[in-house]
Structures are given as C-alpha cells and as structure tokens.
KETOR-630415 format. One record per residue (C-alpha): residue number from 1; residue in one letter; x, y, z. Coordinates in Angstrom, 1 decimal, padded with zeros to 4 digits. Layout:
N
(NUM, 'A', (X, Y, Z)),
...
//
This chain:
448
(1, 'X', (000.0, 000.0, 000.0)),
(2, 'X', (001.9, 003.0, -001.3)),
(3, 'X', (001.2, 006.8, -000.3)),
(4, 'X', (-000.3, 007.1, -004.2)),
(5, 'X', (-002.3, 004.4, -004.3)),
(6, 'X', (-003.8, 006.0, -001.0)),
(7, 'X', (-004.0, 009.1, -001.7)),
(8, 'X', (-006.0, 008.2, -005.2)),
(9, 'X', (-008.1, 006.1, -003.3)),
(10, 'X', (-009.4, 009.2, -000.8)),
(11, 'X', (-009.4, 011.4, -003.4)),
(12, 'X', (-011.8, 009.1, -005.1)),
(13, 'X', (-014.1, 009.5, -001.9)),
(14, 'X', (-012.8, 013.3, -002.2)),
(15, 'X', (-014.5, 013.9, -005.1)),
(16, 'X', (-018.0, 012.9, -003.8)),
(17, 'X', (-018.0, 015.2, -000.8)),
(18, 'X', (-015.9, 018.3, -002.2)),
(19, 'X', (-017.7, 020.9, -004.2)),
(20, 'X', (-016.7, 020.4, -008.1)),
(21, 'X', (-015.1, 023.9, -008.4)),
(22, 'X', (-013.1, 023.9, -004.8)),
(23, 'X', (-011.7, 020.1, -005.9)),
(24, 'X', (-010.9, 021.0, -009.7)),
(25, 'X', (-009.0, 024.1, -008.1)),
(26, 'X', (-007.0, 022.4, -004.8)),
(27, 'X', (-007.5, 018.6, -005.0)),
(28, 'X', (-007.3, 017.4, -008.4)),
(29, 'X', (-003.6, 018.1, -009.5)),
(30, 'X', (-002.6, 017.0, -005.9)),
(31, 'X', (-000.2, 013.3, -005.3)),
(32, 'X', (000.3, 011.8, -002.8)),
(33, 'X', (004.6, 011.6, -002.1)),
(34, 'X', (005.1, 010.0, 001.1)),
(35, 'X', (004.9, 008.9, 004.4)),
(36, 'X', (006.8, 009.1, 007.9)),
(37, 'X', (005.4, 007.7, 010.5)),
(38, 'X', (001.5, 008.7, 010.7)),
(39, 'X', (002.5, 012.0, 008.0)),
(40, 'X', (001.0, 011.4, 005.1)),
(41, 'X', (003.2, 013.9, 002.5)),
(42, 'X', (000.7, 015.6, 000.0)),
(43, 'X', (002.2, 017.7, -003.1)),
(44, 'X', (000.2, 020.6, -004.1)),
(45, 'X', (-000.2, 022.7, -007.0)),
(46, 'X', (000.8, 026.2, -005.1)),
(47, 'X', (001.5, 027.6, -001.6)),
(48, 'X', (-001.9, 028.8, -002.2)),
(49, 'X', (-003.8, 025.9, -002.9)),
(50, 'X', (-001.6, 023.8, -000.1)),
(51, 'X', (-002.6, 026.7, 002.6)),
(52, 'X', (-006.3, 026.7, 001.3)),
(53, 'X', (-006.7, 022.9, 002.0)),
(54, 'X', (-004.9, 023.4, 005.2)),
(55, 'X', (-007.4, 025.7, 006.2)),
(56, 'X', (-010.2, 024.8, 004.8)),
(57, 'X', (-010.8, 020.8, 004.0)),
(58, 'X', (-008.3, 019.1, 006.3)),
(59, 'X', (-011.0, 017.1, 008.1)),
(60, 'X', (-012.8, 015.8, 005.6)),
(61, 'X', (-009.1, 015.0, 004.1)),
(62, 'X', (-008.0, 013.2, 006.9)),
(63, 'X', (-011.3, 011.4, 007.2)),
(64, 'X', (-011.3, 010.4, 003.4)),
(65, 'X', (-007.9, 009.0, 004.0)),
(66, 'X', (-008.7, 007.5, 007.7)),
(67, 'X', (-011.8, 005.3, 005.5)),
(68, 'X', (-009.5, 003.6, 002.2)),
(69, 'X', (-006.4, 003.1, 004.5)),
(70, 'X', (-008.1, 001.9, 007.6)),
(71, 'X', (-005.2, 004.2, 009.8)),
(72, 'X', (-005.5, 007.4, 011.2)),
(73, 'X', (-003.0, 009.7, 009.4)),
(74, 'X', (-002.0, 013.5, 009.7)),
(75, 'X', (-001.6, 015.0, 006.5)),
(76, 'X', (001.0, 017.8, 005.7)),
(77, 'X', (000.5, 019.6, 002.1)),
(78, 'X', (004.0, 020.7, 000.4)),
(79, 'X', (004.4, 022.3, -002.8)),
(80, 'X', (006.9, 021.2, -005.5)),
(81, 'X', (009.1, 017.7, -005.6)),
(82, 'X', (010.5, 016.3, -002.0)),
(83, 'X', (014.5, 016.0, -002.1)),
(84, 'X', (014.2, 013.0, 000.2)),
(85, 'X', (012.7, 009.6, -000.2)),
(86, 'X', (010.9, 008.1, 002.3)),
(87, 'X', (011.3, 004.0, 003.0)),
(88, 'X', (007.5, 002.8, 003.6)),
(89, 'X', (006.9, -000.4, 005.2)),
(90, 'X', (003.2, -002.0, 004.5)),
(91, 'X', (002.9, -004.1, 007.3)),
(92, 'X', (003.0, -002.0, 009.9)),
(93, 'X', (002.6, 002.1, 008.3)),
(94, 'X', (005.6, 003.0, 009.8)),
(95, 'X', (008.9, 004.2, 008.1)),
(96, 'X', (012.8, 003.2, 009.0)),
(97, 'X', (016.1, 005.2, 008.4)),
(98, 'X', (018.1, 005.1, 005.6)),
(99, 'X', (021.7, 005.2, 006.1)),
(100, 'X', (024.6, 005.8, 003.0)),
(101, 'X', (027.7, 005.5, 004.0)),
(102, 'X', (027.1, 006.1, 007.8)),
(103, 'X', (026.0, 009.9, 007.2)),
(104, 'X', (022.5, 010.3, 009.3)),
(105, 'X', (022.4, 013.5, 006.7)),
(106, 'X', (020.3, 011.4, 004.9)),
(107, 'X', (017.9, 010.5, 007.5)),
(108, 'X', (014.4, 010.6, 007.0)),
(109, 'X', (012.0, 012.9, 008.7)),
(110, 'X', (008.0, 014.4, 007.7)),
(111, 'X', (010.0, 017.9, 007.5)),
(112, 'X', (011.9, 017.9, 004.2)),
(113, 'X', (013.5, 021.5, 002.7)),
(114, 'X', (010.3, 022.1, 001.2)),
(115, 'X', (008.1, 021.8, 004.1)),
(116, 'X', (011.0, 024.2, 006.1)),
(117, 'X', (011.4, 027.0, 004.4)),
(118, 'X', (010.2, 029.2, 007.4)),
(119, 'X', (012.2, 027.4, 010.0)),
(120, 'X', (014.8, 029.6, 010.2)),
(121, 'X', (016.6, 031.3, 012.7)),
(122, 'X', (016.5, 034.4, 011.4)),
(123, 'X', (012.4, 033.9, 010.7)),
(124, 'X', (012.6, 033.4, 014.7)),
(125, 'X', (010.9, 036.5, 016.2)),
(126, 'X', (013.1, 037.2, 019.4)),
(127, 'X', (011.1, 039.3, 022.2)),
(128, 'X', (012.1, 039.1, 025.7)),
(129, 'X', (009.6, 036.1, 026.5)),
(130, 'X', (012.3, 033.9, 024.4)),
(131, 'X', (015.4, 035.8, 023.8)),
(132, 'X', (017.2, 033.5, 026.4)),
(133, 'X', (016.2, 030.1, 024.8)),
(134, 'X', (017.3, 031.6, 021.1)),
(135, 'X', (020.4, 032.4, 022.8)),
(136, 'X', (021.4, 029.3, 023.7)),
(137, 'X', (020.0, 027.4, 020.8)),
(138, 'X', (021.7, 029.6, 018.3)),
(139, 'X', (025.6, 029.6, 020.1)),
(140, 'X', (024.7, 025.4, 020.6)),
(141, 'X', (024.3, 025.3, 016.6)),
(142, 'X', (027.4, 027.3, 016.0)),
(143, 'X', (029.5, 024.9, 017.9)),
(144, 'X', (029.1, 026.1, 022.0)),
(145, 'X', (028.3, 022.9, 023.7)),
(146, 'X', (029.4, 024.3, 027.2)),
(147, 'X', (025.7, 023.8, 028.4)),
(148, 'X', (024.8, 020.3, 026.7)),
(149, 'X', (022.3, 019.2, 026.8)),
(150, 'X', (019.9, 022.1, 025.8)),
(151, 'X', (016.1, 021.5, 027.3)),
(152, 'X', (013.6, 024.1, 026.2)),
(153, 'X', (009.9, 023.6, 027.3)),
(154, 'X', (007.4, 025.8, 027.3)),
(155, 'X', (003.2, 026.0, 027.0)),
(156, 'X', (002.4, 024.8, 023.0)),
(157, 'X', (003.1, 026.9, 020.0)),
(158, 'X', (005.3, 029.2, 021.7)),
(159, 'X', (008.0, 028.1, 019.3)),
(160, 'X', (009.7, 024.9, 020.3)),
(161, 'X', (009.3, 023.0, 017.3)),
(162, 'X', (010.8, 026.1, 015.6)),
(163, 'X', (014.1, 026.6, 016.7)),
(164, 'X', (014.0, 022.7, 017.0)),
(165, 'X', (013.8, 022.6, 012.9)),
(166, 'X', (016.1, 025.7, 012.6)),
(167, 'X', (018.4, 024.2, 014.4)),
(168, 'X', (018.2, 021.2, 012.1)),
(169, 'X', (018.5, 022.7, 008.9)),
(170, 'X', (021.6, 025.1, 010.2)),
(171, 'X', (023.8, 022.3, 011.5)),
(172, 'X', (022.9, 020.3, 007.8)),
(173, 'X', (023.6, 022.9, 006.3)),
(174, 'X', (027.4, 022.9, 007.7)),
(175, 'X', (027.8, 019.3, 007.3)),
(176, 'X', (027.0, 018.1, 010.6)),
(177, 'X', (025.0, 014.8, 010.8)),
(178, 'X', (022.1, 016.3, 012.8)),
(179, 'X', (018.3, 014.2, 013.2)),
(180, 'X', (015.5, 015.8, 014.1)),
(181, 'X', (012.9, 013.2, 015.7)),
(182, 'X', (009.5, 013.8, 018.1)),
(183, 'X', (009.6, 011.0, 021.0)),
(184, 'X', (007.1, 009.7, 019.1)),
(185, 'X', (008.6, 009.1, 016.1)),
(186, 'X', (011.4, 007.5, 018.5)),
(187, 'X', (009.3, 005.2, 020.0)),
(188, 'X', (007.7, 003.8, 016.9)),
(189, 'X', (010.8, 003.0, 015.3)),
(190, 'X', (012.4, 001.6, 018.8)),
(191, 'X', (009.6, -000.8, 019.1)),
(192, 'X', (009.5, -001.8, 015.5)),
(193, 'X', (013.5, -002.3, 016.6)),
(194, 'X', (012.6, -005.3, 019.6)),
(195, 'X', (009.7, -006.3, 017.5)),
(196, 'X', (012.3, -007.3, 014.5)),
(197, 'X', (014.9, -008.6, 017.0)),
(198, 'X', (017.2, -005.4, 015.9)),
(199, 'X', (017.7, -003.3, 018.8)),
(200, 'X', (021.4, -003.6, 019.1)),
(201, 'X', (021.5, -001.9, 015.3)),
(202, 'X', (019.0, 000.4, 017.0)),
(203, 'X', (021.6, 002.2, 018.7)),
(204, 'X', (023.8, 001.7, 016.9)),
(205, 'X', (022.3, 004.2, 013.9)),
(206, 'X', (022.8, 006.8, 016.9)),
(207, 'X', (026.2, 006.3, 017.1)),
(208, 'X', (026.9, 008.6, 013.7)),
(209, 'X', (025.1, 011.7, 015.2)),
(210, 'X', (026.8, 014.6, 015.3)),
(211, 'X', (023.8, 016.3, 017.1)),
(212, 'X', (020.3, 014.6, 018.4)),
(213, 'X', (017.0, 016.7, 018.6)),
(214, 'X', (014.1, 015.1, 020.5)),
(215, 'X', (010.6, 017.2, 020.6)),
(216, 'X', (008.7, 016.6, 023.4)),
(217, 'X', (010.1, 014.5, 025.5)),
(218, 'X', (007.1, 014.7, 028.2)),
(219, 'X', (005.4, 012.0, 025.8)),
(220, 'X', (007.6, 009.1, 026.9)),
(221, 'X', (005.9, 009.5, 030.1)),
(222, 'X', (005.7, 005.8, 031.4)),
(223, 'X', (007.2, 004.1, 028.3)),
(224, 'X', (010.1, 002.5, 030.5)),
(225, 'X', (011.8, 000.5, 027.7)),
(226, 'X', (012.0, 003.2, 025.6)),
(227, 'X', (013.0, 005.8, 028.6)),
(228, 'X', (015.7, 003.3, 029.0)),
(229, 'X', (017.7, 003.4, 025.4)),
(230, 'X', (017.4, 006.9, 025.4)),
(231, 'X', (019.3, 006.8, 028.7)),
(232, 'X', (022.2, 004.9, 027.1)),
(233, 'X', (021.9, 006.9, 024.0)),
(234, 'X', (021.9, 009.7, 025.5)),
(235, 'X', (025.1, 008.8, 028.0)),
(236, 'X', (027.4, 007.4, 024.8)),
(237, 'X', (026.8, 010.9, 022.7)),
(238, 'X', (027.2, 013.2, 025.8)),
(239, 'X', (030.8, 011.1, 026.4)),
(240, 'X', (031.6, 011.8, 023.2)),
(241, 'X', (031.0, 015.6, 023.3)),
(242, 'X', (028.1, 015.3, 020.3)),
(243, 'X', (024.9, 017.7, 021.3)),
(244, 'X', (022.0, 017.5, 022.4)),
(245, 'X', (018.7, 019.5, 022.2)),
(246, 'X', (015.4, 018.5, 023.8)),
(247, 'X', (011.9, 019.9, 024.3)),
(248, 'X', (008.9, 019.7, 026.9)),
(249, 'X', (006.3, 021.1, 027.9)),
(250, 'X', (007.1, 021.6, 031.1)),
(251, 'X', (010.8, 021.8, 033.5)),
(252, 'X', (011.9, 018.2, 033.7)),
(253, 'X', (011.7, 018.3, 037.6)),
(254, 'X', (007.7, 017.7, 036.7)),
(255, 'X', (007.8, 015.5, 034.0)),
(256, 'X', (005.7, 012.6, 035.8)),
(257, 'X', (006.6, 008.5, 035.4)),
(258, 'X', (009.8, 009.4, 034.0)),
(259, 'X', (013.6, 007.2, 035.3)),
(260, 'X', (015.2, 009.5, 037.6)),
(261, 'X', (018.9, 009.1, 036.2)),
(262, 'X', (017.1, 010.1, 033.1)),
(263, 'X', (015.5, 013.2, 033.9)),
(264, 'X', (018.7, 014.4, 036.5)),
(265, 'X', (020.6, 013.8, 032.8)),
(266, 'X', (018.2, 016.5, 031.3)),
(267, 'X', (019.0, 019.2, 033.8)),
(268, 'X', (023.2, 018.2, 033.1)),
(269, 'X', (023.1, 021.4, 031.0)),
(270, 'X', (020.7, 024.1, 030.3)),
(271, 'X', (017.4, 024.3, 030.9)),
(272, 'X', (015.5, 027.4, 029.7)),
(273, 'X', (011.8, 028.0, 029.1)),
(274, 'X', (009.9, 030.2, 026.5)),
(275, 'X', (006.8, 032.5, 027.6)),
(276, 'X', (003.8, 033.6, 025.9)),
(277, 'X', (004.8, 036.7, 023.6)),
(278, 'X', (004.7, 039.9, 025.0)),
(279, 'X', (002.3, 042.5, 022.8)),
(280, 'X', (005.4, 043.6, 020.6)),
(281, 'X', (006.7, 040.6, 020.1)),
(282, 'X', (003.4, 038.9, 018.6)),
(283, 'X', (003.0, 041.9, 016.6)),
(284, 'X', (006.6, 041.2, 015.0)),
(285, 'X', (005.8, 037.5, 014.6)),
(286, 'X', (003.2, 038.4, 012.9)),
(287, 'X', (004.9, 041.3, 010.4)),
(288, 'X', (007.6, 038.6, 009.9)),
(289, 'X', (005.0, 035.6, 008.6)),
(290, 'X', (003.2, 037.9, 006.7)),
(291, 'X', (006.4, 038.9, 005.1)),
(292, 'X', (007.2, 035.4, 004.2)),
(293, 'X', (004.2, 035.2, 002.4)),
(294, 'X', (004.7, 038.2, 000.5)),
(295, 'X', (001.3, 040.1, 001.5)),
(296, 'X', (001.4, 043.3, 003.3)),
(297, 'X', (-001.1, 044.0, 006.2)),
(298, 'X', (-001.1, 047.2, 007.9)),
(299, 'X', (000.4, 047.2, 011.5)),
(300, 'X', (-002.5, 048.7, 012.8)),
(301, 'X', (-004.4, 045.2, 012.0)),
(302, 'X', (-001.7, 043.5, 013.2)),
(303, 'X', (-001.8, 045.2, 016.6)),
(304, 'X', (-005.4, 044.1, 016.7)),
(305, 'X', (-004.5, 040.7, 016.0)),
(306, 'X', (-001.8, 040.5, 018.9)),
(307, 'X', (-003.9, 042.3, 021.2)),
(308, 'X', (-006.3, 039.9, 021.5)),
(309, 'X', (-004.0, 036.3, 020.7)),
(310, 'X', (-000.7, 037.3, 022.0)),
(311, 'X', (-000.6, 034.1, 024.1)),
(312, 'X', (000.0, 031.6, 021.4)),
(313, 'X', (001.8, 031.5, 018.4)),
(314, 'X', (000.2, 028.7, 016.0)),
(315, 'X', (-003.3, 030.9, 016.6)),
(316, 'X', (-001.9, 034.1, 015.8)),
(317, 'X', (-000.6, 032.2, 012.7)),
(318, 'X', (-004.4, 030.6, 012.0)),
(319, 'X', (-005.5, 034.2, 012.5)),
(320, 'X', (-002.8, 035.9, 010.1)),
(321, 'X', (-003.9, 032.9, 007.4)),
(322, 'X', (-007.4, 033.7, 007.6)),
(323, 'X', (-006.7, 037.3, 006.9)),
(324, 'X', (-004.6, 036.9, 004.1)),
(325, 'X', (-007.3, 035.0, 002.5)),
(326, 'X', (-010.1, 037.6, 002.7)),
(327, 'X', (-007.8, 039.7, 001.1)),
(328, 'X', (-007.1, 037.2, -001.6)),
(329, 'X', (-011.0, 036.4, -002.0)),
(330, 'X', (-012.3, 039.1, -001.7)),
(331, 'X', (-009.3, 041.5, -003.9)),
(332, 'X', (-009.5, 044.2, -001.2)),
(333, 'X', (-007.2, 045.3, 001.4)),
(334, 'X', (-008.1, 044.3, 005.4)),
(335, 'X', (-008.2, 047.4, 007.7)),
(336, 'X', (-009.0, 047.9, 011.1)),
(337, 'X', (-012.4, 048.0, 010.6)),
(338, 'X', (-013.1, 044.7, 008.4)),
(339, 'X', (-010.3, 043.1, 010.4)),
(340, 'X', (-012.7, 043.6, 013.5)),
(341, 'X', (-015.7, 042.2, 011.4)),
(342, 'X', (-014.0, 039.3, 009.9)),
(343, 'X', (-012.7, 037.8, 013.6)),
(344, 'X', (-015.3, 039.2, 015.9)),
(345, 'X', (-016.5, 035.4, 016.4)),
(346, 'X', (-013.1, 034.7, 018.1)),
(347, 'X', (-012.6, 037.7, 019.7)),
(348, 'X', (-013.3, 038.3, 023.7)),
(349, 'X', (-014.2, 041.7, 023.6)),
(350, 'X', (-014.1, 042.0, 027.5)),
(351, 'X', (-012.2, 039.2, 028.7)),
(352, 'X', (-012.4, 041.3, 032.8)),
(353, 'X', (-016.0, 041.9, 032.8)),
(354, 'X', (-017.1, 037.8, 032.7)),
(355, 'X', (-015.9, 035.9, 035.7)),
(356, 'X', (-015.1, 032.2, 035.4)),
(357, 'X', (-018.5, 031.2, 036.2)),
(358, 'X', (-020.2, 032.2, 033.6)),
(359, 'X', (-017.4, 031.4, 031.2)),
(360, 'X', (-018.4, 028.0, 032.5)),
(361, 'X', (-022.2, 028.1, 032.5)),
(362, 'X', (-022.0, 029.3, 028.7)),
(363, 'X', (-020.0, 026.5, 028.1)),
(364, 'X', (-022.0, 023.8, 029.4)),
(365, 'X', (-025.2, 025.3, 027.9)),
(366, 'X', (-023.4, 025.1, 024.3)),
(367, 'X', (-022.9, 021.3, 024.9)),
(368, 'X', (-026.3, 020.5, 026.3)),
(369, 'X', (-025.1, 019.5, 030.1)),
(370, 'X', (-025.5, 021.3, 033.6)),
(371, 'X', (-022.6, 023.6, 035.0)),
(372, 'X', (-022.3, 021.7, 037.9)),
(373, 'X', (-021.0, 018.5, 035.8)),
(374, 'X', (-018.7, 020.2, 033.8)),
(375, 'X', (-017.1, 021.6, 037.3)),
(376, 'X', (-017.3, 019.0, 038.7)),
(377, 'X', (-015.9, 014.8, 038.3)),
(378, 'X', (-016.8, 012.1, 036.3)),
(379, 'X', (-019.6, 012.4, 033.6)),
(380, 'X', (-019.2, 011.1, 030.3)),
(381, 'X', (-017.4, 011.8, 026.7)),
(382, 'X', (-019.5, 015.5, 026.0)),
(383, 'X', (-019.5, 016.5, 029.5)),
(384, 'X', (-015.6, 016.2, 029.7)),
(385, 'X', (-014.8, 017.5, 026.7)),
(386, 'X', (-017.1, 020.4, 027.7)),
(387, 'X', (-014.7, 020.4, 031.1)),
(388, 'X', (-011.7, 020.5, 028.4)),
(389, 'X', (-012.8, 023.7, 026.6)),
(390, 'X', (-014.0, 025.6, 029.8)),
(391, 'X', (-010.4, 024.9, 030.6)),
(392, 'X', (-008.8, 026.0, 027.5)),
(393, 'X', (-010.7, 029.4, 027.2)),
(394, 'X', (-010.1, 030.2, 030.8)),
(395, 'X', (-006.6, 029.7, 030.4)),
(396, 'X', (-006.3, 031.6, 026.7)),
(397, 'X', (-009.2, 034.7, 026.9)),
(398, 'X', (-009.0, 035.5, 030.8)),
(399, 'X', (-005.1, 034.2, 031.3)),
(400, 'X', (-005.9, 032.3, 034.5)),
(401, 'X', (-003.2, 030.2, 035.9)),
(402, 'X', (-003.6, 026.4, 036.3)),
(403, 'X', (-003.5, 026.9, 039.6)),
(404, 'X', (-006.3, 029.2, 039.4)),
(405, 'X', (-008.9, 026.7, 037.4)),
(406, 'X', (-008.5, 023.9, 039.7)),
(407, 'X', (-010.0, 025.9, 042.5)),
(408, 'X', (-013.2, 026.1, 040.2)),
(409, 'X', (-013.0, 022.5, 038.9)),
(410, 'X', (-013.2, 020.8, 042.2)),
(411, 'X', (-009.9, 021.4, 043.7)),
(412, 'X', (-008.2, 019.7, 040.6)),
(413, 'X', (-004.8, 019.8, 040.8)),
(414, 'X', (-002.0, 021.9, 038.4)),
(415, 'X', (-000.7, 019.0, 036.2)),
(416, 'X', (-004.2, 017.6, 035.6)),
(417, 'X', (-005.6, 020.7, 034.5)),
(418, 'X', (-002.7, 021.0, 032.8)),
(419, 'X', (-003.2, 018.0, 031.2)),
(420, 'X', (-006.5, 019.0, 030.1)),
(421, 'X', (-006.0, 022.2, 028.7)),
(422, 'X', (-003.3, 020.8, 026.3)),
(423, 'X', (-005.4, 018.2, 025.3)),
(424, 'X', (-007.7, 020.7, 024.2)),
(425, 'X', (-004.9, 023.5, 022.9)),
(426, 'X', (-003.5, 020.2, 020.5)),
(427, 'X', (-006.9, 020.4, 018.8)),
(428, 'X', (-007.6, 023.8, 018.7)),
(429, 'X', (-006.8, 024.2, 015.1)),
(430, 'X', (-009.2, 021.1, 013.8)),
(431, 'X', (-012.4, 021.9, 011.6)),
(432, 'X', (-014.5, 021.0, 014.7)),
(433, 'X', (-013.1, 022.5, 017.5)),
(434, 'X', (-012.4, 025.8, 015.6)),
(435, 'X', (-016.4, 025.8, 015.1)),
(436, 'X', (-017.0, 024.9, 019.0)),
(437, 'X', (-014.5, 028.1, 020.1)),
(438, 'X', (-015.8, 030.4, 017.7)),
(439, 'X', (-019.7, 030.1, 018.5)),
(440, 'X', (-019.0, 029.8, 022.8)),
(441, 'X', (-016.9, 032.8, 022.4)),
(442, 'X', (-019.9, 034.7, 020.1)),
(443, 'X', (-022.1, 033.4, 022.9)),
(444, 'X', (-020.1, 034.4, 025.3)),
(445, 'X', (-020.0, 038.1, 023.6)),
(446, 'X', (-023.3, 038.2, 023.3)),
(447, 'X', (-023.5, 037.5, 026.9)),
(448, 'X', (-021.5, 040.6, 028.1)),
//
C-alpha cells in the first residue's frame, strides 16, 4: 500500500463530498509523495492551494484517507518535488532510516527543505519572552556545547518545534549529521526495533550523530523500555561531546513516570523555558510571517490581531492565514475595521468583565449539560470535553493560571488541569473545535 495508491483512493471518496469547483481548483492536481510515521506527504499545486486545504478541507481530508487506508493519518501539504525519499513499510505504516555510507544527513523525517522554508533562525521572532532560549539554541548550533544538553519547554506553540527545525536545517547545512525526531517518532521505530529482534543496530544508527534533537520528551511518560535506550543513547553521545537538544512542555523536575537518572541527565546542561509573547513581540511574529508570504497587512491590524492572541503563536498564525485570505478572495485590502468584522466570532471583547463562572455556565449550555457537571468529576465523553474547553478558554481569553482553574474545577490539581487544557490546545486548530470556540466565544459576547 503506497502513499499514491492511497492518496488516489481518498481522493476518489474526495471527489463525492468536495464541491466540483473547490476540488478541480486544490484537490485534483494534488499526489500523494510520502509517508513518515503517521504524515502522510501531499504535493500541491501552489502555496496557495496547499494553505487553502490546510485551512479549509483538512477534516474531511483526513477522514477520506482514515476510510481507504483503515489508519489514522495527519496529512502535511507541500508544494513542489521532495528532495528526500521516504522507506514505507506496508505491514506496519511506519517508516525506518536510511543510512549511505554512515552519514545520518540522509535521514528521513515528515520535515523535508520544502516543508522548512520558514524554519529559520532568522524567521525566529526574538522578544524578551524567548530571547534566552534563542540564545542558547543559536551559540549550541554554532559549535558552543558548554551547556549540553539544551532542554527548552514551554506551553504549546510558543516556538519549540521552531528553533527545533532551525536548528536542524543550520547544522545540515554545515555538514553536521544532525536528526531531528518527536519522542514519538522515537518510539515507533524503537519498538519496531525489539519487534524485528534489531535493537542492538538500534543504537547503533545513533552512534553517527553529530547532534540529536528530541521534541517533546514529556510523551515518553511511562514508556520505560524506551525511557531506558534513550538513557544509554543519551550517555554514549554526551561522552563523546556530540549535542543534544530537547523539548517539553514543562521543567523536567515535573515531567511525571519518568527514570530519575534520566530526567537528573536532562537538567546536566541548560534548561531554559519560553513564555507567551509579549504584545510587541506577537505583533513582530506576525509582520515577519506575513512577510514570508509576501502580502502586506497594515500594522495597525496586526496590533489588533496581537492584542487579542498574543498568548500563542500557532493561533496568531491561524488568524494571520485567515486574513490573508479575505484579502485574496475578496481582492480588497483588510483594515481595522473589516479586520474587527472578519474575527469578531473569536474575539473576547471583554475578557475582565465575565468571571469564570459564567465562562463555564456558557459553556455547558453550548454542549447540552448542567454547570455543575462540567465543574465537577466524572460524567461522560460531551461533559468532559465540555470540562476541556471551559479549561482552555479560561486559560487563553481571561489568562488564568492552572493553579487558578483547579480551585473552580473541584480542587483539581495543576498537572491535571494542565493536562487537560493541552489536550484541548492540540486540537484547537481542527475543523470541529475551531467551530466549537468560535460560536462559545460569540455566545459568550453576546452574553457581556
């Protein structure tokens, strides 16, 4: 089963369920290229038509594709040919290394030079929420390994993954043998490793590294096995001076069902955080993407923007995306009033004037269940995911800290609201819960 044969096969099922015009446009000329893990690689006809399906039909995608391959895959949309192949294994939709000549240049990863481009160090907005953590990503990458190994963590997309990938493509660049990997990725191909009697060559691949990067290390909560070969992975590169970068999303000191020797080896070096942007500094993120994409939007509308979704990167960019595209379909220029118009569904005008309780009573009146269950403990699949995004919206419009929310939701404690509120923050950007936000925060608008 090869990524074409399944891409042809959902676009088959694609065809049925998009509108003629918007598939003829953005999903006929498309192929699928290849797959990594659970990425499925999608080649599109332009930036445009890649960022429109992005935007715009990724559900249904993901469902069409979920239905003729029977597995659950994320799809990432690229435009033009991918410089490097990807080894696809049928029997168990997972991919392995490649290795020529001992140079883990050539490894495989879903983020080729096409998908990249923006992961830059200079595309890295610096602002004094993550000044520190550039610092010491960018002297690591230009040979500094004084503080190795590097941990950054921080709340989600604040910028991890970015200086993650720019730090990839930089040390590449100068002929280091440099692999970026998420810990989930690692722990795929290390059980695929016992499962083929092959561990020894394992670690072995790891051996060639010039410099490891693992994102999101808090994932390999309670996966002991695979805790423990990263342990000895991690010991052999450190003795041989090679560096290494890791993420979380929080210090390691609370990273929960994780080997001690492990996590005392995380804190060996550095460990710096990143903070939610400060108003300048989301207004310069945003200046820089819009840049990249060659449209201009007036700063005014980009102080809006910030103003209002300063706390997390990935929405500012959701935001910027569906600005640029009422200027594009529309073919007139977004201003402070329009701009106001166009996101008014997702903005909370007066984040001060509602308190958490009615945050929470809207909430469980938009998914049909009483206050007090949402609050409260237990109940079943609606009433905690209604729990999930009284979380998330407490914690994004009125700032709370975790701390803070607990007290409302029966004394729950920091890392399990935590827990919850990322849960929630990881599907933020999906068709469905971008329609759930929008309408409880127009409710909750029209409320005030």
């Amino acid at each position: 089963m090869t990524p074409d044969w399944i891409w042809k096969s959902a676009l088959g099922r694609l065809e049925m369920k998009v509108a003629k015009a918007s598939f003829d446009t953005f999903l006929r000329d498309t192929e699928g290229t290849s797959i990594e893990s659970n990425i499925l690689l999608v080649r599109a006809s332009s930036s445009f038509a890649a960022e429109f399906l992005e935007q715009r039909l990724l559900h249904i995608i993901e469902e069409a594709v979920e239905n003729v391959s029977n597995h659950k895959f994320s799809i990432k949309f690229h435009v033009g040919p991918i410089n490097e192949s990807i080894e696809f294994s049928d029997s168990n939709y997972d991919s392995h290394h490649t290795f020529r000549n001992n140079n883990y240049q050539n490894v495989k990863t879903p983020y080729s030079s096409e998908l990249t481009l923006d992961y830059t160090l200079d595309s890295f907005a610096i602002g004094p929420s993550n000044e520190f953590a550039y610092s010491a990503i960018s002297n690591a990458v230009n040979g500094d390994i004084s503080f190795n190994p590097l941990l950054i963590y921080s709340d989600v997309g604040l910028g991890k993954t970015h200086l993650l990938l720019s730090a990839r493509k930089k040390m590449i660049s100068d002929g280091l043998n440099c692999l970026y990997i998420t810990s989930e990725q690692f722990m795929r191909n290390f059980v695929n490793s016992v499962r083929n009697n092959d561990v020894e060559s394992f670690r072995n691949r790891y051996e060639v590294l010039d410099s490891l990067l693992i994102d999101d290390v808090q994932f390999l909560s309670g996966k002991d096995q695979t805790q423990d070969i990263i342990y000895h992975i991690f010991n052999s590169m450190y003795q041989r001076g090679k560096l290494i970068v890791l993420t979380s999303n929080c210090h390691p000191s609370n990273l929960i069902a994780f080997n001690s020797n492990l996590k005392s080896r995380f804190e060996w070096g550095l460990v710096t955080n990143i903070q939610r942007p400060e108003l300048n500094t989301a207004v310069e993120i945003l200046r820089m993407k819009s840049h990249n994409k060659a449209v201009e939007i007036p700063d005014k509308v980009l102080q809006i923007i910030a103003n209002e979704f300063s706390t997390n990167v990935r929405q500012l960019e959701g935001l910027l995306n569906r600005v640029i595209a009422f200027q594009k379909f529309n073919n007139k220029s977004i201003d402070e009033t329009n701009v106001k118009s166009l996101l008014r569904d997702m903005i909370f005008t007066d984040r001060t004037s509602l308190t958490p309780e009615q945050v929470c009573r809207v909430v469980a009146k938009y998914y049909h269940t009483q206050n007090q269950a949402v609050v409260g403990r237990g109940g079943g699949k609606e009433v905690s995911r209604a729990r999930n995004a009284a979380i998330y919206l407490l914690r994004e419009d009125k700032h709370m800290s975790f701390k803070s929310i607990g007290n409302i939701f029966d004394g729950r404690d920091h890392s399990t609201v935590h827990s919850a509120w990322e849960k929630f923050s990881k599907e933020a950007d999906s068709k469905d819960a971008l329609v759930e936000i929008s309408e409880i925060r127009r409710l909750l608008n029209n409320s005030n």
